[in-house]
C-alpha positions as CSV (number, residue, x, y, z in Angstrom):
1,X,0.0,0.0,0.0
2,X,1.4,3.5,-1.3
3,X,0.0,6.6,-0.3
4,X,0.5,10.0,-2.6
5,X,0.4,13.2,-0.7
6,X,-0.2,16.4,-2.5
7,X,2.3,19.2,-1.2
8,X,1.0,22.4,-0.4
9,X,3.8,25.5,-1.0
10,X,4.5,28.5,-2.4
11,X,7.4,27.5,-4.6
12,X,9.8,28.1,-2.0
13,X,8.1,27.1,1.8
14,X,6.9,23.5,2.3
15,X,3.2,24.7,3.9
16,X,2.6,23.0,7.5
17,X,-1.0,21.5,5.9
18,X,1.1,19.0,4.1
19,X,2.5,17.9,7.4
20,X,-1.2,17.7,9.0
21,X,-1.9,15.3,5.8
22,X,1.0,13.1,6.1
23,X,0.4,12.3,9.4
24,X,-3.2,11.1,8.5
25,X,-1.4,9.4,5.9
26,X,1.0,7.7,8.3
27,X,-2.5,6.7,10.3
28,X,-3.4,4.9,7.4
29,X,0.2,2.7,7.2
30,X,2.2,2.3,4.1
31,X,4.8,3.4,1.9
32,X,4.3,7.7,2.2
33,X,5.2,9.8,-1.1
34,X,5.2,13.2,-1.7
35,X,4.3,15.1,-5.3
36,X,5.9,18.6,-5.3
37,X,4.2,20.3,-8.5
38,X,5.7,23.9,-9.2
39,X,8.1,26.3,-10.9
40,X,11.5,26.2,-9.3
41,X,10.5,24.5,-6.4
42,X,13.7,22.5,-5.4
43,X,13.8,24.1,-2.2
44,X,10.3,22.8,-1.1
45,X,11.4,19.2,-2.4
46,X,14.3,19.5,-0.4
47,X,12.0,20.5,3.0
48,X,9.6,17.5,1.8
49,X,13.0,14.8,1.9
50,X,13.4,15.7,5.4
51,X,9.7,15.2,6.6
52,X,10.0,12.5,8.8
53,X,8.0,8.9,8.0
54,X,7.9,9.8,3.8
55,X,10.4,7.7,1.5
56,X,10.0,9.0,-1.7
57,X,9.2,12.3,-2.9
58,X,8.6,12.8,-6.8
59,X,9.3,16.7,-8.0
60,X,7.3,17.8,-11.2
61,X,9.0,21.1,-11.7
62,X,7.6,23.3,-14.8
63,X,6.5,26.8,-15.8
64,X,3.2,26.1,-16.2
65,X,3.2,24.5,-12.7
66,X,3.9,27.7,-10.9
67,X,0.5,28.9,-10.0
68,X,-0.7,25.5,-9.2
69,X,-4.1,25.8,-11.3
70,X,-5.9,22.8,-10.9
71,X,-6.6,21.6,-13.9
72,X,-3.2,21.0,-14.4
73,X,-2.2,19.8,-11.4
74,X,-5.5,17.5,-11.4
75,X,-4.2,15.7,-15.0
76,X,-0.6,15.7,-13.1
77,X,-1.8,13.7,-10.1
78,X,-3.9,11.3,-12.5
79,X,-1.4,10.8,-15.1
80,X,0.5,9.5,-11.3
81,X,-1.9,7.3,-10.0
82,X,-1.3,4.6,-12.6
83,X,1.6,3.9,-10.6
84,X,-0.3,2.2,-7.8
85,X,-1.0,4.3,-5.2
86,X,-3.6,3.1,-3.1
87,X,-4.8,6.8,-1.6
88,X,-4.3,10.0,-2.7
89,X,-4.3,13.0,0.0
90,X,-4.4,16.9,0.4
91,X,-4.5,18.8,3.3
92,X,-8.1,20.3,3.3
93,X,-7.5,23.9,2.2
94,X,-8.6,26.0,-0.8
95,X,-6.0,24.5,-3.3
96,X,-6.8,20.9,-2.1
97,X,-10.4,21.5,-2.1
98,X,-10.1,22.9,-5.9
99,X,-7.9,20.3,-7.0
100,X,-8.7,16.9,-5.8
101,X,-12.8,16.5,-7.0
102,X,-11.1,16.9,-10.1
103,X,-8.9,13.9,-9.3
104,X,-11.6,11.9,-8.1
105,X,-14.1,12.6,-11.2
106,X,-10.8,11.6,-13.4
107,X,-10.4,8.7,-11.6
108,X,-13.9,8.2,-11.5
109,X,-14.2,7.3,-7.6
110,X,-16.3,9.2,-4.7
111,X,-14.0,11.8,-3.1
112,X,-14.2,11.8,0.8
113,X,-13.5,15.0,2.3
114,X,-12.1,16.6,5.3
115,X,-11.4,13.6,7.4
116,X,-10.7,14.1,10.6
117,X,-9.5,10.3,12.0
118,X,-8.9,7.0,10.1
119,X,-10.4,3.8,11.6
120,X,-8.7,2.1,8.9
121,X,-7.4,1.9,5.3
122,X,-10.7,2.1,4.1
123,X,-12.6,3.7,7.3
124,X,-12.6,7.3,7.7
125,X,-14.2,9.9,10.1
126,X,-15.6,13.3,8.4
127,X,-17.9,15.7,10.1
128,X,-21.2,16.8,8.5
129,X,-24.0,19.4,9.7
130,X,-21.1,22.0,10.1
131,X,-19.5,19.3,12.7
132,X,-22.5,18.9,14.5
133,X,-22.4,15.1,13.7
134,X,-19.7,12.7,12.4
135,X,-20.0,10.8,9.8
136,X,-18.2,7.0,9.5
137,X,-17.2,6.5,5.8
138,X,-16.3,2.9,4.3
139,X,-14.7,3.1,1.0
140,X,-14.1,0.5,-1.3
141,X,-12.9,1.9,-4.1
142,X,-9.7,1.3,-5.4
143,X,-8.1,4.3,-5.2
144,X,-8.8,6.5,-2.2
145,X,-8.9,10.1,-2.7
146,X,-9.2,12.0,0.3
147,X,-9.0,15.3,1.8
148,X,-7.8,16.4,5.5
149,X,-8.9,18.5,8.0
150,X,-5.6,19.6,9.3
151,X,-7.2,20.5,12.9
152,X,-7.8,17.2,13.4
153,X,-4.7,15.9,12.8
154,X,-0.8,17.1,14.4
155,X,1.8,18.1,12.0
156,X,4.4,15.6,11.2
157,X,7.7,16.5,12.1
158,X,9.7,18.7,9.5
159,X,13.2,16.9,9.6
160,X,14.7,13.5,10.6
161,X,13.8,12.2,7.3
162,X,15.8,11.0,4.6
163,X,13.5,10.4,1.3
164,X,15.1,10.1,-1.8
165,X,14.2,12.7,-4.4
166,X,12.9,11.7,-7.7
167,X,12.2,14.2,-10.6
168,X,9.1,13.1,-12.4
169,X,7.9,14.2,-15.9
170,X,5.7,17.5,-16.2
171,X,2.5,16.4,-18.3
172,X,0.9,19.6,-20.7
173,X,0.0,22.7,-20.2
174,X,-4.1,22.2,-20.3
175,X,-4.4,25.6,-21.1
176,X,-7.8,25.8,-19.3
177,X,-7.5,28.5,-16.6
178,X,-5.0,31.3,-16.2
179,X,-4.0,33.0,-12.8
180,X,-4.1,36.5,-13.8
181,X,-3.5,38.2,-10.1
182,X,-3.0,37.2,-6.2
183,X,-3.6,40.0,-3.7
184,X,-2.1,38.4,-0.5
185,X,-1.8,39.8,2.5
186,X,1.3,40.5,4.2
187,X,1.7,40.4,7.7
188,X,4.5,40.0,10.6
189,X,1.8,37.9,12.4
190,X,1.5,34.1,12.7
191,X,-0.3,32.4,9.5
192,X,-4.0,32.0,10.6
193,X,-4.0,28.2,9.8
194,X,-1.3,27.5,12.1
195,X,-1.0,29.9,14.7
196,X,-1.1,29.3,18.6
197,X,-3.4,32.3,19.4
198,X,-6.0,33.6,17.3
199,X,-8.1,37.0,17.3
200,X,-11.1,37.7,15.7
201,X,-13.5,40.4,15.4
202,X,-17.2,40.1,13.9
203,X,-19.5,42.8,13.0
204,X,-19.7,44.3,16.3
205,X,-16.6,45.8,15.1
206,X,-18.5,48.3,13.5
207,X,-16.0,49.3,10.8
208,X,-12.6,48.2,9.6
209,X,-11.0,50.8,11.3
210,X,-12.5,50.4,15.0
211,X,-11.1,46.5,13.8
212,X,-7.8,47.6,13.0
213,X,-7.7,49.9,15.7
214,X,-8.5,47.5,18.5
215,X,-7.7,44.2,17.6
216,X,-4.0,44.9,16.3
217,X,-2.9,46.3,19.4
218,X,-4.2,43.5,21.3
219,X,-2.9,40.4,19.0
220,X,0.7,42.3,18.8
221,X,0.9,42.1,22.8
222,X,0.1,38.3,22.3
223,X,1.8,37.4,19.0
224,X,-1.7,36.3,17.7
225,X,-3.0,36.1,14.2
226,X,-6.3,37.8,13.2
227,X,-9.3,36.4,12.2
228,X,-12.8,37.2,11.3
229,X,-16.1,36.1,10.6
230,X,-17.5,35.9,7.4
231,X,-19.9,39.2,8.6
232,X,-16.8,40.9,9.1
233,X,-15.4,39.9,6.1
234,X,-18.7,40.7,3.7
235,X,-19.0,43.9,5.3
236,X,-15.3,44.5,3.6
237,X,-14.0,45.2,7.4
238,X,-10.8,42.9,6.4
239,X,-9.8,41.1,3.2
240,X,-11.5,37.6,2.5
241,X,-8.2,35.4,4.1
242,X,-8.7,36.6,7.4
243,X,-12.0,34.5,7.4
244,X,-12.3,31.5,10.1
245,X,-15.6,29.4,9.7
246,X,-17.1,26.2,7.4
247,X,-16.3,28.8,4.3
248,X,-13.0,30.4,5.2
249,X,-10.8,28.5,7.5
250,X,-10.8,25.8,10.0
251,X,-8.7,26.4,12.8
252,X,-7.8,24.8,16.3
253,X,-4.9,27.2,18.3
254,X,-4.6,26.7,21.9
255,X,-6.5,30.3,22.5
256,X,-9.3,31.8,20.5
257,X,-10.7,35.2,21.6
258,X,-14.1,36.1,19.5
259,X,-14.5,39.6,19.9
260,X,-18.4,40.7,18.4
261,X,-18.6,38.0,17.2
262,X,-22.3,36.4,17.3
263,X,-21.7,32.9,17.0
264,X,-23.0,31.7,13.8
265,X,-23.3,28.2,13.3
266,X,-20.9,28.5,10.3
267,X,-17.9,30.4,12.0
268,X,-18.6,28.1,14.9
269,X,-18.0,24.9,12.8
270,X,-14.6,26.7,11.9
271,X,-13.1,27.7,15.8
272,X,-15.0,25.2,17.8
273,X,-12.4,22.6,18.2
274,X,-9.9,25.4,19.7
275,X,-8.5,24.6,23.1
276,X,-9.6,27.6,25.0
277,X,-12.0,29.9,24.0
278,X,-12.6,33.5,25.5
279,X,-16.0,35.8,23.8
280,X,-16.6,39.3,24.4
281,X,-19.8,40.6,23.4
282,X,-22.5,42.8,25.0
283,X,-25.4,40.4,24.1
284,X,-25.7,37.9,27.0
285,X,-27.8,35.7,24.8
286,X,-25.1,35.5,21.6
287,X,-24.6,32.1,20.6
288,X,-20.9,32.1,21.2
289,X,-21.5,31.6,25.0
290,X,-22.6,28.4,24.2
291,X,-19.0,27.5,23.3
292,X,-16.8,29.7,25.0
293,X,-14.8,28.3,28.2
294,X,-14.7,32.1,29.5
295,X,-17.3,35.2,28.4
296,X,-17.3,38.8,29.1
297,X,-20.7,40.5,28.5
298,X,-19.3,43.8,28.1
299,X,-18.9,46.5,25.9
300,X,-16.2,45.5,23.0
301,X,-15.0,49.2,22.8
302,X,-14.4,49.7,27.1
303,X,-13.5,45.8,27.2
304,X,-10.5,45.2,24.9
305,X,-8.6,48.9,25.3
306,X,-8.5,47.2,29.0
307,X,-8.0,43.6,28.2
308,X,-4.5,45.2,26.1
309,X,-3.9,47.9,28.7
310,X,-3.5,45.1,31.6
311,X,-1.9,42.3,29.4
């Protein structure tokens, strides 16, 4: 049994999701192997060799590689299967989410998505109703292709491993989708996917700039990243990554302070899982009680000018 995970990077940074996703892949048991897709990515083929528990990791470098469309990284990963792998895996985030139903509809098998435990090789636990139940999957298909939660799984460790390196023929460029711009946004913060301590604001905010204005301050003193809800973010507060919930992203840090924030069942299906989490809001009745280990009803504009002030 061989198992093909899909890295995540940026042509130069081996993303942590991949790590999250070879540790479900380690779960599983087998042979682990890694596809690196991209445009002079050597560097992030050289960061997945040292991942510890992979043997083999198979480099496709190529122009039309660099922006990771799926279409052709889809007929990449296809074109790959043939070799006998008996799961294919991506960590759960926007490019994994584009990419692999194109895999599975190729392949013609059902996808299962955003697996958060393996019973077995063929056994796999997803959560539905925006987590409010989980569902037990049995595949038996002969080619797995799977996405994964990376919350629900720790990150492999980023060295100790030796895998040799094997450059692999780039297929065609598909021609079916061009990337014509990326606005990211640049930040001195932790990455919202993986950081430790998370702040977010929702529309009690007000504005962007009361968000700016209170929230930075505060997750500078902690070394926090900022989040959002999808309120937040429709109301053009902050830009569309800063999202946490069922359509943004999933996250699980050790602290999670909600700051306005309502508690909608879709941003709590993407914070719930978090270790500790502290609400502020001024409506005693806000949903977000409901999960938070600690609430203030207060005032977010007295509250948080304090909560910095004292930290």
């Amino acid at each position: 049994m061989t198992i093909l995970v899909i890295a995540e990077h940026d042509n130069a940074v081996l993303k942590t999701a991949t790590l999250n996703a070879v540790t479900a892949a380690a779960r599983i048991g087998g042979e682990i192997h890694i596809l690196v897709a991209g445009a002079n990515c050597g560097a992030v083929a050289e960061q997945a060799a040292k991942v510890a528990g992979v043997s083999k990791v198979k480099v496709a470098d190529a122009a039309h590689y660099g922006d990771q469309t799926a279409e052709n990284l889809a007929a990449l990963i296809v074109a790959n299967a043939a070799s006998g792998y008996s799961h294919i895996i991506a960590p759960a985030t926007s490019n994994g989410k584009n990419t692999l139903p194109r895999v599975a509809a190729l392949l013609d098998v059902a996808q299962i998505s955003e697996i958060i435990s393996v019973v077995d090789a063929d056994t796999f636990v997803r959560p539905i109703y925006a987590g409010n139940a989980l569902a037990t999957v049995k595949s038996g298909d002969a080619t797995k292709v799977i996405t994964v939660r990376t919350t629900g799984f720790d990150a492999a460790a980023a060295s100790g491993g030796s895998a040799a390196v094997e450059a692999i023929a780039a297929g065609p460029d598909l021609g079916q989708s061009k990337l014509l711009n990326r606005e990211l946004t640049k930040s001195a913060r932790p990455e919202l996917g993986a950081a430790k301590i998370i702040v977010s604001g929702g529309r009690g905010m007000g504005n962007g700039e009361n968000y700016h204005k209170l929230l930075e301050p505060l997750a500078d003193k902690l070394g926090a990243a900022l989040g959002a809800s999808r309120a937040a973010v429709d109301a053009g507060f902050v830009p569309n990554d800063y999202q946490v919930g069922q359509t943004g992203k999933i996250v699980a840090p050790q602290l999670y302070i909600a700051i306005g924030i309502s508690g909608a069942i879709q941003h709590l299906a993407g914070m719930k899982d978090s270790k500790v989490i502290v609400a502020i809001n001024k409506d005693p009745d806000a949903p977000i009680f409901q999960v938070a280990d600690y609430g203030l009803v207060a005032d977010l504009f007295a509250a948080v000018p304090d909560l910095t002030a004292a930290l």
